[in-house]
N, C-alpha and C positions, 0 to 999 in steps of 0.2 A: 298659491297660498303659502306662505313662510313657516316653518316650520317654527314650530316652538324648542328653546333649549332647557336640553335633560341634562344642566348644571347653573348652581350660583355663580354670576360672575362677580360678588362682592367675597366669594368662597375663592374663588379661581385668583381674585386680582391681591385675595392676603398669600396665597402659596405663590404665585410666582412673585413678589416680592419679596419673600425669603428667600428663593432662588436666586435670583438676579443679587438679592444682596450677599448670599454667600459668596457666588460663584464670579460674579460681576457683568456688566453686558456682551463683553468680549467672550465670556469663558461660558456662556449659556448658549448651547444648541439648544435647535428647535426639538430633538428629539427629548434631552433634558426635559423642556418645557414638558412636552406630552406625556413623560414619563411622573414629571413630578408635579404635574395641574388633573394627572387623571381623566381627560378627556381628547377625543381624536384629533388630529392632527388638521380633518378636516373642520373639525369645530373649530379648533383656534384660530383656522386662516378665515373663517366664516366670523369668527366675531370680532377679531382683532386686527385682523387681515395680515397681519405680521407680526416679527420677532420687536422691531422698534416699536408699533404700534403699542402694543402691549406692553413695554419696557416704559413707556412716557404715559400711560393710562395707571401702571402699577405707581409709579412714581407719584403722578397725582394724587393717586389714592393715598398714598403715603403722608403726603404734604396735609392734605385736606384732614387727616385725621391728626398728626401734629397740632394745626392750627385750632382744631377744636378746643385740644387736650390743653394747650396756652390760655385760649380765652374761657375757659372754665376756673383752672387757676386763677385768673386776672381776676374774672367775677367773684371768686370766694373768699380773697382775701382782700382784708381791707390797707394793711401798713405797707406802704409802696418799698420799703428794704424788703421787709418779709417776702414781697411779693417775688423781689427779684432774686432774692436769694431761693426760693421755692423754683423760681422757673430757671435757673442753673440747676439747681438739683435732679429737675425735670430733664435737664438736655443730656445728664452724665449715669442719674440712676438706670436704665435701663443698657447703656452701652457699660459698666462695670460689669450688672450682672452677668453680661454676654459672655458665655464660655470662648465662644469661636472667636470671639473680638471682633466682628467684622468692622467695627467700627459705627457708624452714619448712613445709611444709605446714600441719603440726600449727598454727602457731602462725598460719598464714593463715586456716584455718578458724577458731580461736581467735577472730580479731578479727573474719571477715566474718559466720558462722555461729552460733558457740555463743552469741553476748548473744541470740539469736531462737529458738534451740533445744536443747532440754532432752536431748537423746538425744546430740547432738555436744557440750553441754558436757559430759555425763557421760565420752563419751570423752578428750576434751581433760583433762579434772580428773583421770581415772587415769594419763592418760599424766603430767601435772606429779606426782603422789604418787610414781608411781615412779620419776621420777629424783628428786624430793627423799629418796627413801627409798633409791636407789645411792646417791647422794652422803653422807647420815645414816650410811651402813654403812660407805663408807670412812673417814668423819673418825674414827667410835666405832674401828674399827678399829686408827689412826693417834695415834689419841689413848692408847687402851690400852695401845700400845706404845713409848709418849712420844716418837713417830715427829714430833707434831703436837704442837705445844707451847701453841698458844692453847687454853684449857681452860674457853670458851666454850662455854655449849649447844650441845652439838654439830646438833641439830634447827634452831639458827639460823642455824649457819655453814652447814648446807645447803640452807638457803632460801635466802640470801644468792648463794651458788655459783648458783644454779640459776637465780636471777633475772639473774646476769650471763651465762647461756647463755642466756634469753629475750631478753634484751639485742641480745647479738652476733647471732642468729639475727633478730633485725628490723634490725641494721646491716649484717647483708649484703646486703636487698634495694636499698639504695644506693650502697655501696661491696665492691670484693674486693681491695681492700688488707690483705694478709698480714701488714702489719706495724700496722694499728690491732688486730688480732686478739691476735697477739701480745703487745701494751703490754694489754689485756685479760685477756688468761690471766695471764701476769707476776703484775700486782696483784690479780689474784684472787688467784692460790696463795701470792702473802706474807698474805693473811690469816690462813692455818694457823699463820704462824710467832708 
C-alpha cells in the first residue's frame, strides 16, 4: 500500500521555485532543496525522483500560472492597446518589485538551462508560443476592429511585442527603475499605431 504524503506539493513546487529562481539550477543542491522545501530528502526523491525532475515540474508550474494570469487579463479587458499595454505591465510589475532582482525565471532557466537541455527547452519554447500567441490574439483582435491601425502581420508585431518583454525581463536583473520600463512599454505600444 502507498503511503500517503505529509506535504502539499502545489506548497512544495511554489518554495522550490523560489529556490531554483534565486539560486539557479546549477547553484541548488539537493540539500538546499531539503532544507528549503522542508521535507525529507527521501520524500523528494519519492515524489520527484530528482533534482531535474523537480526543476522542469517547478518550471511548469510556473509557466501554467503565467498563462493563467495572461488569459485572465485578455478576458477583462476589452481595448486590444489597453490590453497589451496591461500585459507588459504584467511581465515587468512583479520583476521591479523584486528586491533580489532575480530577474524571470523562465527566462533564467532559458539562458542557464534549456541550450543543455531538451525537456526545459521544450518548456521554455511553449511558454514563448504562448505569449506570442496572447499577444497575436490581441493585435488580430485590434486590428479587426481598426482599434490598431498598423496593418502589419499581425504574427510579427507579436513577436516584436514579445521580444521586448524578454528584453525588459533580462533589464530587470540590473535595474528596477520604473521609469526605463515605462519609456519601454511607451515605444512598444506606439508600434500598433
Amino acid at each position: 500500500m502507498a503511503r500517503t504524503k505529509d506535504f502539499d506539493e502545489k506548497e512544495v513546487l511554489t518554495k522550490a521555485i523560489q529556490l531554483f529562481w534565486h539560486k539557479g539550477y546549477n547553484g541548488t543542491s539537493m540539500q538546499d532543496l531539503v532544507e528549503a522545501l522542508g521535507i525529507s530528502r527521501s520524500s523528494l526523491y519519492d515524489t520527484y525522483t530528482d533534482k531535474h525532475t523537480l526543476f522542469v515540474k517547478a518550471l511548469e508550474s510556473y509557466q501554467h500560472t503565467g498563462a493563467t494570469r495572461i488569459q485572465q487579463l485578455i478576458d477583462q479587458t476589452d481595448s486590444a492597446k489597453e490590453t497589451v499595454k496591461k500585459l507588459l505591465e504584467l511581465a515587468t510589475s512583479d520583476l521591479i518589485s523584486d528586491k533580489q532582482q532575480k530577474g524571470c525565471f523562465m527566462v533564467n532557466a532559458e539562458v542557464e538551462v534549456a541550450p543543455h537541455d531538451q525537456e526545459v527547452n521544450n518548456v521554455v519554447c511553449k511558454n514563448d508560443q504562448q505569449m506570442e500567441d496572447a499577444f497575436y490574439q490581441v493585435i488580430r483582435k485590434g486590428q479587426n476592429s481598426g482599434e490598431i491601425k498598423n496593418m502589419r502581420d499581425a504574427r510579427a508585431l507579436a513577436r516584436f511585442i514579445f521580444n521586448a518583454v524578454k528584453g525588459m525581463r533580462v533589464t530587470a536583473k540590473s535595474t528596477p527603475d520604473q521609469s526605463v520600463f515605462e519609456d519601454i512599454i511607451q515605444l512598444t505600444i506606439s508600434a500598433l499605431d
